[in-house]
N, C-alpha and C positions, 0 to 999 in steps of 0.2 A: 335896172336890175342887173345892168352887166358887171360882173365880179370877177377879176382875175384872178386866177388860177391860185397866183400866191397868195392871194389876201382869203381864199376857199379852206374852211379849215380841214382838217382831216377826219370825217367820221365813218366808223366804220359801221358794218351792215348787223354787227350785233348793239351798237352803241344806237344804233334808229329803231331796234326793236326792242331796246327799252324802253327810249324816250318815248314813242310810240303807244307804248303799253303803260305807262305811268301816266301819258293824258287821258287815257280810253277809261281804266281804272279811277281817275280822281271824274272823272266826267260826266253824274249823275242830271241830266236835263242839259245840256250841253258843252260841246267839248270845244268851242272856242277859245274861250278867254283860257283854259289849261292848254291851248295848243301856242298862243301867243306866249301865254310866261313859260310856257317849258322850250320853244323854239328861241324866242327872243330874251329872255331877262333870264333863265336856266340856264343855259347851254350855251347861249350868245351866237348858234349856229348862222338865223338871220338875226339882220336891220331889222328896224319899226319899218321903214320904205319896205327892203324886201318884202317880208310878211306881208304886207297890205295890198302890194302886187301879185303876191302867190293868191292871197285867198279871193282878190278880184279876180284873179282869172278864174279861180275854181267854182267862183259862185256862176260864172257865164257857162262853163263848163256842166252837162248831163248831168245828177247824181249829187249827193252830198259835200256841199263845200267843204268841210273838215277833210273828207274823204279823198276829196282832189287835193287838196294841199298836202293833204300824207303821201302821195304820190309824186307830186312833181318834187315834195324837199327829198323823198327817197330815193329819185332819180336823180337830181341834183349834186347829192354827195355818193351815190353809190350805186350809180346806173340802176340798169332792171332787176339788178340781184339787188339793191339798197329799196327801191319802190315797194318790192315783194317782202322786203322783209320789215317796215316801215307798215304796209299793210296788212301785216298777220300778227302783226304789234300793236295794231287798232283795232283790228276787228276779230283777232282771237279770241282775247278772254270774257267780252261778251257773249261772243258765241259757248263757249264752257259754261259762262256762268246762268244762262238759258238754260241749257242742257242739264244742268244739274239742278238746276231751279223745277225743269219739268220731270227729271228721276223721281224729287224729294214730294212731286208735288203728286204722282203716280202714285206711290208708296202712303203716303202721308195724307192727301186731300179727303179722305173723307171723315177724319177726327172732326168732332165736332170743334174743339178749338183752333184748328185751321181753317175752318170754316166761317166763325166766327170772325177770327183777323184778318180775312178776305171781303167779309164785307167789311169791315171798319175800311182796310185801306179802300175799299170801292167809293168807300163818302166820302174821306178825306182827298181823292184825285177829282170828286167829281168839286168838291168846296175850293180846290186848288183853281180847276179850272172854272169855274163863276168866279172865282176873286182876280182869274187873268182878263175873264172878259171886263168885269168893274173896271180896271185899270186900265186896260186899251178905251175905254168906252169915253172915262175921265178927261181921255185927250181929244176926242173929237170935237167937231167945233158944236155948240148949243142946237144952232140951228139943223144938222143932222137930225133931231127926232124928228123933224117932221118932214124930210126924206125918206126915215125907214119906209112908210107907205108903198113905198115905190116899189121897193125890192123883194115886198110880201106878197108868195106867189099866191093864187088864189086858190090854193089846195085846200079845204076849210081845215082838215084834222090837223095837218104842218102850222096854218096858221093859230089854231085854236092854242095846239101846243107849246109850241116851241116858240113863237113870238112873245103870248102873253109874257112864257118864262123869262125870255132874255126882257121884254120892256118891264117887267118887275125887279130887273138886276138892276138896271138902268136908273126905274123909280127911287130905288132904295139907296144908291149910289146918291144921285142925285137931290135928294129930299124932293121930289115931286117939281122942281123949279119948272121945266118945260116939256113935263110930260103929262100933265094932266090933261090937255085937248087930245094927247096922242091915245090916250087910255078911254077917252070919251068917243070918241070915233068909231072904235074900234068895235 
């Protein structure tokens, strides 16, 4: 990752809190792959190498790897005034758009039709998230179902719950291939 001076482009500290704020911006469900194209294939600031060193250190690093990576490339090209302003470039207009989010929602939340496409979105994150676990689940090796046993505490309401749920995501994922002993046990 050593880069000399001359080959170090020149960015300045308004120039990091755009780029900053246009990955945070394009960044709904995560801001890596926009911090890679806006760092690396955008702007040409880092290498594919760079990058991949900044964000390994940032993942061993306390706190959100996107979040250390906005940090060390802000210090990088523009000391603690480039970090600071790199960082209020990611994490500003989130925070606005929060805040204006919970004004409209102050003002606004008790119409019945905001109420309404509150709970729509409510089913549609909860379908998002059952359709991430079918896909993690997809990859695990077969014989995992009949490991899950292991990791089911013996709380009966958790288990009655929340297991059957996820082993009917699993079932249904899977057409039943190697879960019907796990469903018979149970």
């Amino acid at each position: 990752m050593e880069q000399s001076n001359s080959h170090k482009p020149c960015v300045s500290r308004f120039a990091l809190f755009l780029a900053f704020s246009r990955i945070t911006l394009s960044s709904f469900g995560g801001a890596l792959f926009w911090a890679r194209r806006g760092l690396v294939e955008r702007q040409r600031w880092l290498t594919e190498r760079e990058f991949v060193e900044l964000l390994s250190l940032g993942q061993l690093l306390p706190g959100p790897n996107v979040l250390n990576l906005t940090v060390m490339v802000g210090y990088r090209f523009a000391g603690w005034s480039g970090a600071a302003a790199a960082v209020a470039g990611y994490l500003g207009w989130p925070c606005l758009v929060v805040i204006a989010m919970g004004v409209l929602y102050q003002h606004y939340g008790a119409l019945p039709q905001v109420q309404r496409a509150l709970a729509g979105m409510s089913i549609v994150a909860a379908g998002l998230l059952l359709a991430t676990v079918i896909k993690l689940a997809m990859g695990l090796p077969r014989r995992w179902c009949v490991m899950s046993r292991a990791w089911t505490p013996p709380n009966a309401q958790w288990r009655s719950g929340m297991c059957f749920a996820t082993r009917a995501a699993f079932r249904s994922a899977n057409s039943g291939s190697c879960w019907s002993s796990t469903f018979r046990a149970s």
